[in-house]
Each structure stands twice: as C-alpha cells, then as structure tokens.
C-alpha positions as CSV (number, residue, x, y, z in Angstrom):
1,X,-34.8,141.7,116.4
2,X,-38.3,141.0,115.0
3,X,-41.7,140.5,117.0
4,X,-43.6,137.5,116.6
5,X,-40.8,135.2,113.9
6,X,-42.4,132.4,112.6
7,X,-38.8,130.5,113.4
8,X,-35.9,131.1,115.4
9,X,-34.1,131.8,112.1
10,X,-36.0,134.6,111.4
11,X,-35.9,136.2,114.5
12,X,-32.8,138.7,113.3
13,X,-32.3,140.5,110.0
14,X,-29.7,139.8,108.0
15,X,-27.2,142.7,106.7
16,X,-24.4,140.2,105.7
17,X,-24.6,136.5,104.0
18,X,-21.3,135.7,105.1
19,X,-22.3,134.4,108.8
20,X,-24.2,131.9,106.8
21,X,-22.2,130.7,104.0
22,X,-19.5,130.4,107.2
23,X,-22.1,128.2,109.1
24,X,-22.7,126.1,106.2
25,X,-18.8,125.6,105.8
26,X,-18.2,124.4,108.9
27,X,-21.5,121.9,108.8
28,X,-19.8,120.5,105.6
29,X,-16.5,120.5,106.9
30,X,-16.2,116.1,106.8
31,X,-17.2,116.8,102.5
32,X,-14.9,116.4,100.3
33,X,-12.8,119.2,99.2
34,X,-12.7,121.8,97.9
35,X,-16.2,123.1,98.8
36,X,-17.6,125.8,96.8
37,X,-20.8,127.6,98.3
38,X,-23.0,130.3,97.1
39,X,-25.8,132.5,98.3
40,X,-27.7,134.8,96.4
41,X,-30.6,136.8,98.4
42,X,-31.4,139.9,100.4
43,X,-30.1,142.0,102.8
44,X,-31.4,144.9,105.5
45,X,-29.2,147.8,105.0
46,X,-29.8,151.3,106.9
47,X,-30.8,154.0,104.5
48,X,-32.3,157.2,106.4
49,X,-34.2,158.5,103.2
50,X,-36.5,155.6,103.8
51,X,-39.9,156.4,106.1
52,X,-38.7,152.8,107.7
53,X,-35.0,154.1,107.8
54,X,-33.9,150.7,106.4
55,X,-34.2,149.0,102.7
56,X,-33.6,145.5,101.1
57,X,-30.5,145.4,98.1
58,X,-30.1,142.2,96.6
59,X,-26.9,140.6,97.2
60,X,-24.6,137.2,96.0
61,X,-21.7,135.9,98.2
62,X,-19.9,132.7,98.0
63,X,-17.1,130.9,99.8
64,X,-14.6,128.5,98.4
65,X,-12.7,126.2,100.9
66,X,-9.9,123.7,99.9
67,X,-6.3,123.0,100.4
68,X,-4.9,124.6,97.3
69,X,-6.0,128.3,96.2
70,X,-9.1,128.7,93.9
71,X,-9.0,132.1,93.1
72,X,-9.1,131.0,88.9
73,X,-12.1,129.1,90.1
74,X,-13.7,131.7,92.1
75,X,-13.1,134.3,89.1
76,X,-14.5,132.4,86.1
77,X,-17.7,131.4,88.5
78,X,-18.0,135.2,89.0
79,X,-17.2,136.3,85.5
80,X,-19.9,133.9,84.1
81,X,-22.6,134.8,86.7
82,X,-21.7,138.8,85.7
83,X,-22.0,137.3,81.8
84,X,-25.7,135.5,82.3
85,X,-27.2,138.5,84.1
86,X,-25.9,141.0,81.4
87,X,-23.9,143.1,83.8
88,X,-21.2,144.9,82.0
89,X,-19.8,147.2,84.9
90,X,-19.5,145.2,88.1
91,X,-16.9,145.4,90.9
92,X,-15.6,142.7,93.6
93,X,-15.3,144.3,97.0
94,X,-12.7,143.0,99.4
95,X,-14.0,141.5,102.4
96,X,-13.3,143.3,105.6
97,X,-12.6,140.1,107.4
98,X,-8.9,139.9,109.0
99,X,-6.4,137.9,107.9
100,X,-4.3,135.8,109.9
C-alpha cells in the first residue's frame, strides 16, 4: 500500500492490468456484445537489482467478451498493434487464469 494516495484508487500498486480490464467488463456487462477492451500502461514488478527493489515495465492487455469466439479478432488487433510499434519479435503469454 502507499502513504498519503491522492485517491482510493491509488492507494495499491498495480502488478497486473487484468483486475481492471475485469472490473470494466462486468460494469459494461448490459453493452452490447461483443465487448472488446484494452489497456495499455504500467506495472510495479519486483526486481532486487533495483536500490527500490521494484521497477515499472510497460505493459498492454485486453479482454474480449461475447457469445461466439474472437480469437481472429483478438489476433489481427494484436498483429496490427505489434505492426504500428515496429516490433518484429514479440510473444503472447498464456494467462495463468483457470479455466472452468
């Protein structure tokens, strides 16, 4: 936790951007679907070489919610991102959420 937040939202760092994309999600949930959400901003990961023993890495998430699969969807939307920011070698990690 942080001392003295200007806000209650800024009272906790972030190391993920999933909890929020989720939060919007469910906020949104009467839209119409599918809903396709994105967040691109930083996160506090540990890092022990650091004299504060944490640093900030830039990071983009994004959910897509519907009632048909979007994985074409979600793909091009990355591919095209990866495209614009001239990243030639980029990877997709799996989420470690469960499935049910």
């Amino acid at each position: 936790m942080l001392a003295n937040p200007r806000t209650i939202d800024y009272q906790v760092v972030r190391t993920s951007l999933l909890s929020g994309l989720l939060k919007t999600m469910h906020s949104n949930l009467h839209e119409a679907h599918p809903i396709c959400i994105y967040e691109v901003s930083d996160v506090v990961l540990k890092d022990e070489k650091q004299s504060r023993k944490a640093r900030n890495e830039r990071h983009v998430a994004g959910v897509w919610g519907g009632k048909e699969g979007g994985f074409e969807q979600v793909h091009g939307i990355i591919d095209r991102l990866m495209v614009v920011m001239e990243a030639p070698n980029y990877t997709i990690k799996e989420s470690s959420c469960k499935r049910s």
